[in-house]
C-alpha positions as CSV (number, residue, x, y, z in Angstrom):
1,X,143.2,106.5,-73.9
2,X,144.7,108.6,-70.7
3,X,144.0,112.0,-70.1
4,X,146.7,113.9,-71.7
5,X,146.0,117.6,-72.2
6,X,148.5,120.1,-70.5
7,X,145.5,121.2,-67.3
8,X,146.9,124.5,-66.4
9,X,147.1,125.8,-69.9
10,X,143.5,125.9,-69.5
11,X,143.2,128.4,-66.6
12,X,142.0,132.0,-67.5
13,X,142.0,134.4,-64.8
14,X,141.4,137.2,-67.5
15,X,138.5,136.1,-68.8
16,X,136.6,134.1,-65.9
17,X,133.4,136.1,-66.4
18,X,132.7,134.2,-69.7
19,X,131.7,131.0,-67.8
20,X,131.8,131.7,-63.9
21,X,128.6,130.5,-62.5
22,X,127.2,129.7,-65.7
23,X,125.8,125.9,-66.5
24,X,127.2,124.7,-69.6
25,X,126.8,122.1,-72.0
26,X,129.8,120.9,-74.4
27,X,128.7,118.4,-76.8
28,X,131.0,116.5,-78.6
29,X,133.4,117.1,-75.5
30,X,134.5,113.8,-75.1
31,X,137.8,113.1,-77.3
32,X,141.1,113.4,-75.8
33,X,142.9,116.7,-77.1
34,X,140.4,117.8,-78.6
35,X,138.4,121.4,-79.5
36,X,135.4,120.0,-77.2
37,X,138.0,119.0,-74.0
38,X,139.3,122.1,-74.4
39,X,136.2,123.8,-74.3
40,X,135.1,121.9,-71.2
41,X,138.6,122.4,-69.4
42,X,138.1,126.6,-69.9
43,X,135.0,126.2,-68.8
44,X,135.5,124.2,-65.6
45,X,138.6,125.7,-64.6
46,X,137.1,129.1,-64.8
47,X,134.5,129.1,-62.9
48,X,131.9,127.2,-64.1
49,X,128.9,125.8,-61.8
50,X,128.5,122.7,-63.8
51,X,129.9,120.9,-66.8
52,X,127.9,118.4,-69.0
53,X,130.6,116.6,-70.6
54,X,128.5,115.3,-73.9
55,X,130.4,112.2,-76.0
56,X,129.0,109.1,-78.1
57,X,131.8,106.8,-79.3
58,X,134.8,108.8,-76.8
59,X,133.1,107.4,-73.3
60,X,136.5,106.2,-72.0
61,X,138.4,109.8,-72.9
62,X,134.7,111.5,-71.9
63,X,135.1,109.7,-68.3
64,X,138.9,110.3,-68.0
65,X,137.9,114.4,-68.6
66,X,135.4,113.8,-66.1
67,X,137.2,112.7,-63.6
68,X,140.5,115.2,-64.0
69,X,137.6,118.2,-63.5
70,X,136.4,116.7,-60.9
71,X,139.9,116.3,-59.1
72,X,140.1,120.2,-59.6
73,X,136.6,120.5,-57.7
74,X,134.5,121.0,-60.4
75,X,130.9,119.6,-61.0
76,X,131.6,117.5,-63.6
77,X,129.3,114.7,-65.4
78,X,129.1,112.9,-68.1
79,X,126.5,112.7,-70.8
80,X,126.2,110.0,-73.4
81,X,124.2,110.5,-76.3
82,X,124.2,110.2,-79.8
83,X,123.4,113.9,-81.3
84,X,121.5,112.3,-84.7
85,X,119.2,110.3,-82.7
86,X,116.6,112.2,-81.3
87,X,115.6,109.7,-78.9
88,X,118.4,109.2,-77.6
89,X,118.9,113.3,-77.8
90,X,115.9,113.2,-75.7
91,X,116.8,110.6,-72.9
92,X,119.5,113.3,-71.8
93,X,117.0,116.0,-71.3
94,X,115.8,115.2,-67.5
95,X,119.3,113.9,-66.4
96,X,120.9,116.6,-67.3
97,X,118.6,119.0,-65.5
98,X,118.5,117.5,-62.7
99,X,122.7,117.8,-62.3
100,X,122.4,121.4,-63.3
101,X,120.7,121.8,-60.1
102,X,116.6,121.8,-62.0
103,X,117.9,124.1,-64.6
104,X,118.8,123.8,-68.2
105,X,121.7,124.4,-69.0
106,X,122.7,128.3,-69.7
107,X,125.5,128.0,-72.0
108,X,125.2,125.2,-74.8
109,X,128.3,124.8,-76.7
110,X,127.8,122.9,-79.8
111,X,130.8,121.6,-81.3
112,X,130.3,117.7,-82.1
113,X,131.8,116.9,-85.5
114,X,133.4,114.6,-87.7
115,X,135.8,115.0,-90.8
116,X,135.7,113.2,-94.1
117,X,139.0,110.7,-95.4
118,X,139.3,112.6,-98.1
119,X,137.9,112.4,-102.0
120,X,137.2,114.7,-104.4
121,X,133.6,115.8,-105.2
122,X,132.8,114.9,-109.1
123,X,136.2,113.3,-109.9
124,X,135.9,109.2,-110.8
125,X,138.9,107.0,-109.8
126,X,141.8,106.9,-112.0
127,X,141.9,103.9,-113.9
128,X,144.5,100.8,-112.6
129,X,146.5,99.5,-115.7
130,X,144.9,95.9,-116.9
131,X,141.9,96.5,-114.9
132,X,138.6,95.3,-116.4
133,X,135.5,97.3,-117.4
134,X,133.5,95.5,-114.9
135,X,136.1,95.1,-112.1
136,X,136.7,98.9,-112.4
137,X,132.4,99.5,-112.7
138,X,132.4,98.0,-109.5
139,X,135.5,99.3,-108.1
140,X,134.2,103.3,-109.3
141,X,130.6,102.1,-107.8
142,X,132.1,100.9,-104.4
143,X,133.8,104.2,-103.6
144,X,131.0,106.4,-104.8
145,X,129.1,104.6,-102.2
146,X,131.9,104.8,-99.0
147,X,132.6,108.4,-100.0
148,X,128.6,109.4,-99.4
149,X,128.1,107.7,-96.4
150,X,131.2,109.6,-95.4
151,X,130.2,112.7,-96.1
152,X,126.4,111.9,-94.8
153,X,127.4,110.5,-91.2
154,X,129.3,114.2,-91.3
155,X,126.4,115.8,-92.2
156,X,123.9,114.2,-90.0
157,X,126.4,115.0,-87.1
158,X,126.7,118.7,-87.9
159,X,123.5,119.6,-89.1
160,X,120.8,117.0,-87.4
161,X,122.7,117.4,-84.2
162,X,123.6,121.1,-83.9
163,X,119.5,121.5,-85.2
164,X,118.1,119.0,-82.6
165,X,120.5,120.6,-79.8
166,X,119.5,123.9,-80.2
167,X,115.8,122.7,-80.6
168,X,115.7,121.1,-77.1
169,X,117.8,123.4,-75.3
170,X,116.4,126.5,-76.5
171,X,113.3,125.3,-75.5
172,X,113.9,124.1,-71.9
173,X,115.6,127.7,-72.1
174,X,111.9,129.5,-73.1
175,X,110.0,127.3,-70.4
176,X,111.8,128.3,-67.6
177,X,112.1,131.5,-68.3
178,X,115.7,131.2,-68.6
179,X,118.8,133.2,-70.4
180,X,120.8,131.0,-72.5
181,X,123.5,131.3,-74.8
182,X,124.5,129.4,-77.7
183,X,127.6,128.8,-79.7
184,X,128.4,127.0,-82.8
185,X,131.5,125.9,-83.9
186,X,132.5,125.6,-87.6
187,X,135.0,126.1,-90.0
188,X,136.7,128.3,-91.7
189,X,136.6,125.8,-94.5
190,X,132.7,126.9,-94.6
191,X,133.2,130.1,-96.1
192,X,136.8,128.9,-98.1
193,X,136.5,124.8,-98.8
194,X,139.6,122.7,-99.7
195,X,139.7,119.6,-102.5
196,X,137.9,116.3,-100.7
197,X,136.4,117.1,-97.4
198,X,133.0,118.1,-99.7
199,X,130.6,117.3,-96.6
200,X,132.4,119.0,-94.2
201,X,132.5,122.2,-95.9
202,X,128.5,122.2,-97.0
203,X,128.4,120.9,-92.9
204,X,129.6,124.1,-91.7
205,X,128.1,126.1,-94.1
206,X,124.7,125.1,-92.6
207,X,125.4,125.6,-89.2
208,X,126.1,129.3,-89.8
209,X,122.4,130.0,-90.5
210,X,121.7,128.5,-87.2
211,X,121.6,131.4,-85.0
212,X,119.5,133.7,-87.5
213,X,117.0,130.5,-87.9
214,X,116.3,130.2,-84.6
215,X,116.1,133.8,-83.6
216,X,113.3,134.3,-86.2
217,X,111.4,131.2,-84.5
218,X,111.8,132.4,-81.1
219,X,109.8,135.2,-82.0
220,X,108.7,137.0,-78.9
221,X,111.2,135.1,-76.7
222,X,113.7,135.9,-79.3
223,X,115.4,138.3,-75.8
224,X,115.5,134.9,-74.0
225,X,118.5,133.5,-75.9
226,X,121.6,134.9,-77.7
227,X,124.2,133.3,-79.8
228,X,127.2,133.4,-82.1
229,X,128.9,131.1,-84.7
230,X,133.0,130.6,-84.4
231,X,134.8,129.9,-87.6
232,X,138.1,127.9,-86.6
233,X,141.0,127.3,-88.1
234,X,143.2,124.2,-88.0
235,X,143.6,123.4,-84.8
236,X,145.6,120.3,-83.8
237,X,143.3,117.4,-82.7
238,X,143.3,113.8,-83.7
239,X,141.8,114.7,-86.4
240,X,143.7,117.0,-88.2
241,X,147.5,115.8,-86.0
242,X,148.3,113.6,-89.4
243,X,148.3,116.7,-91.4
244,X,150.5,119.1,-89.0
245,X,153.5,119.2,-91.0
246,X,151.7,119.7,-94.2
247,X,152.0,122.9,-95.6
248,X,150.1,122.3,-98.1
249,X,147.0,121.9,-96.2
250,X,147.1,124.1,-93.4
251,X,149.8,126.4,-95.1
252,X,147.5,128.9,-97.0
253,X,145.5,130.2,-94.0
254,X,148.5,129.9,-91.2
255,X,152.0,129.5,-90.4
256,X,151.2,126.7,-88.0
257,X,148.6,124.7,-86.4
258,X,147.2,126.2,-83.3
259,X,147.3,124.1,-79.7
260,X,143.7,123.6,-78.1
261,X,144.9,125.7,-75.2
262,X,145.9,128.4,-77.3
263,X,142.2,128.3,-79.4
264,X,140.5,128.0,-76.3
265,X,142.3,131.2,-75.0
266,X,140.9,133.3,-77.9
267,X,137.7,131.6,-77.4
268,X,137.0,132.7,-73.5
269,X,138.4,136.3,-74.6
270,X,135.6,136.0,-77.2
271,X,132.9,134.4,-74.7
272,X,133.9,137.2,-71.9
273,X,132.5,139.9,-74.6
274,X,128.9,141.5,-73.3
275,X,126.3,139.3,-75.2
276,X,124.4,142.0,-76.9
277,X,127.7,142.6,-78.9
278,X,127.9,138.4,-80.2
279,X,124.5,138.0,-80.3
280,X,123.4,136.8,-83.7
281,X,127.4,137.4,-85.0
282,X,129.6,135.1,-86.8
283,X,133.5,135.1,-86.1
284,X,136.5,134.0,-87.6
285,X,139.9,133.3,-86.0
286,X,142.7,134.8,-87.7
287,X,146.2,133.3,-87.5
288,X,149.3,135.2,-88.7
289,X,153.1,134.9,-88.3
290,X,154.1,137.3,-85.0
291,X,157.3,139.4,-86.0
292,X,158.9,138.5,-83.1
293,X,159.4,134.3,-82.6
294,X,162.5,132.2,-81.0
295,X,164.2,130.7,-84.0
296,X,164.7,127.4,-81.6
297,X,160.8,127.1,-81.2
298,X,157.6,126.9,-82.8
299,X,156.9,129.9,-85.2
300,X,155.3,132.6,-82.8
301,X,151.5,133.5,-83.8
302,X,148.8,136.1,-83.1
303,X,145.3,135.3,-83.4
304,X,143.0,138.2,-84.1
305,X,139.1,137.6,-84.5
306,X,137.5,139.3,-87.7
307,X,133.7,139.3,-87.8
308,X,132.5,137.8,-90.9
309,X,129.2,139.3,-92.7
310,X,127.4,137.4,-95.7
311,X,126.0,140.2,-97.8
312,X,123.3,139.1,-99.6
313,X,123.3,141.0,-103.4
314,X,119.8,140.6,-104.5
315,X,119.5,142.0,-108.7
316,X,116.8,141.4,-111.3
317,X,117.6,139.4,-113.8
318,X,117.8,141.6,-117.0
319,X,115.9,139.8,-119.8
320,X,113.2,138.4,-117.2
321,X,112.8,142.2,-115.7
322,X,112.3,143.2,-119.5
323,X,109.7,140.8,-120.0
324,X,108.1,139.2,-116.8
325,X,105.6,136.2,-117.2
326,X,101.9,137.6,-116.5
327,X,99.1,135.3,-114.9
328,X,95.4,136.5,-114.4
């Protein structure tokens, strides 16, 4: 597939501070028009000293990316790896030092994902009229079986990869001596799921515990490293580009789907911020109709970021307060 994403809607003269001279590390980069290029594009045409353009499956989009960054003059390369395979998570580790100059990286961006077909979590198949006991037994069986190895190949990607990632980098990070920064992108769908995309929801959900985790394992080199979670919306990639005129899926949180260029705008205003203000925070992306828009054109939108807190209500459970179980 060519290179096809609009190049200068990537440049940010407002908000270069939130990459210039940093080292950074996309994973999941790789797919044309996607939340990773676009990640990778702000980065590189902002300033960036390096860009480790991470893919698995994408290699001929992840080149094509390469290559257009480096046209622009930036240090570009590419980095093959799968994310679940900590092997092969592994291999990277030296290469990718060594093009950062015999650094880690400073700025790991973790953002490699799937989505799920679709199914609904602990609804059976409707029954086909003249269908057999047995042929629909085996027909029930057979998608039960597609629809969690959907949802685990998710799952593995998000959580296995995001945890290994931060693992090795943050390490690297604590030997050197190094400040690093991390960010994870999720959903929105963590913290309000829709029907049949079950593992991507309990995906996302997990990954917000991630910077809280790994702060308490630092433990004296917790200073070393900061990081932040982003909740996105719908965004239009080819993964969600089938569903962009359905109201019905994107409709309750926004008027419209957002373009990468205009996510990754918000998302370098939101990167630009001092680091002892994101540290350890979780952020959601807010789209709403603007109240002025060109009736010929796309609805206008704003996007405002809202920080999200999970307030953890802790209460005694009456009739096991009134009489608690003793043990001598």
């Amino acid at each position: 597939m060519a290179y096809t994403a609009p190049t200068d809607a990537f440049r940010f003269d407002e908000f270069r501070s939130a990459v210039e001279g940093k080292r950074v590390l996309i994973t999941g980069a790789g797919k044309d028009g996607g939340i990773g290029q676009a990640m990778a594009l702000s980065a590189g045409l902002n300033g960036a000293d390096s860009v480790g353009i991470h893919f698995h499956r994408s290699y001929e989009d992840g080149f094509d990316l390469v290559d257009r960054l480096r046209d622009e003059g930036v240090h570009a390369f590419p980095v093959q790896a799968d994310v679940t395979n900590l092997r092969d998570l592994w291999a990277i580790r030296s290469y990718v030092i060594d093009q950062m100059g015999g650094l880690p990286p400073n700025l790991v961006i973790c953002n490699s994902g799937l989505t799920e077909s679709g199914y609904n979590l602990g609804r059976t198949l409707r029954q086909v009229e003249g269908e057999s006991s047995s042929l629909r037994r085996a027909r029930v069986r057979q998608a039960f079986i597609e629809n969690l190895e959907q949802s685990r190949l998710v799952l593995d990607t998000k959580v296995d990869g995001f945890l290994a990632s931060t693992h090795l980098w943050a390490g690297e990070a604590v030997y050197a001596g190094e400040q690093a920064q991390f960010v994870y992108v999720s959903s929105r769908q963590a913290v309000d799921p829709g029907p049949a995309v079950p593992g991507y929801a309990l995906s996302n959900w997990a990954v917000l515990q991630l910077p809280k985790v790994l702060k308490v394992n630092l433990g004296r080199s917790a200073d070393l490293v900061t990081c932040f979670t982003l909740l996105l919306p719908f965004i239009r990639t080819g993964m969600t580009n089938e569903y962009a005129g359905n109201e019905r899926v994107f409709g309750r949180w926004q008027p419209r789907m957002l373009e990468p260029c205009e996510m990754a705008e918000a998302f370098m205003a939101l990167l630009a911020r001092p680091t002892d203000e994101t540290d350890g925070a979780m952020y959601e992306l807010m789209v709403s109709a603007a109240e002025e828009t060109d009736p010929l054109g796309p609805p206008a939108v704003e996007l405002v970021w809202h920080q999200l807190a999970l307030n953890l209500d802790e209460q005694p459970v009456d009739w096991s307060a009134a009489d608690p179980l003793r043990f001598v």
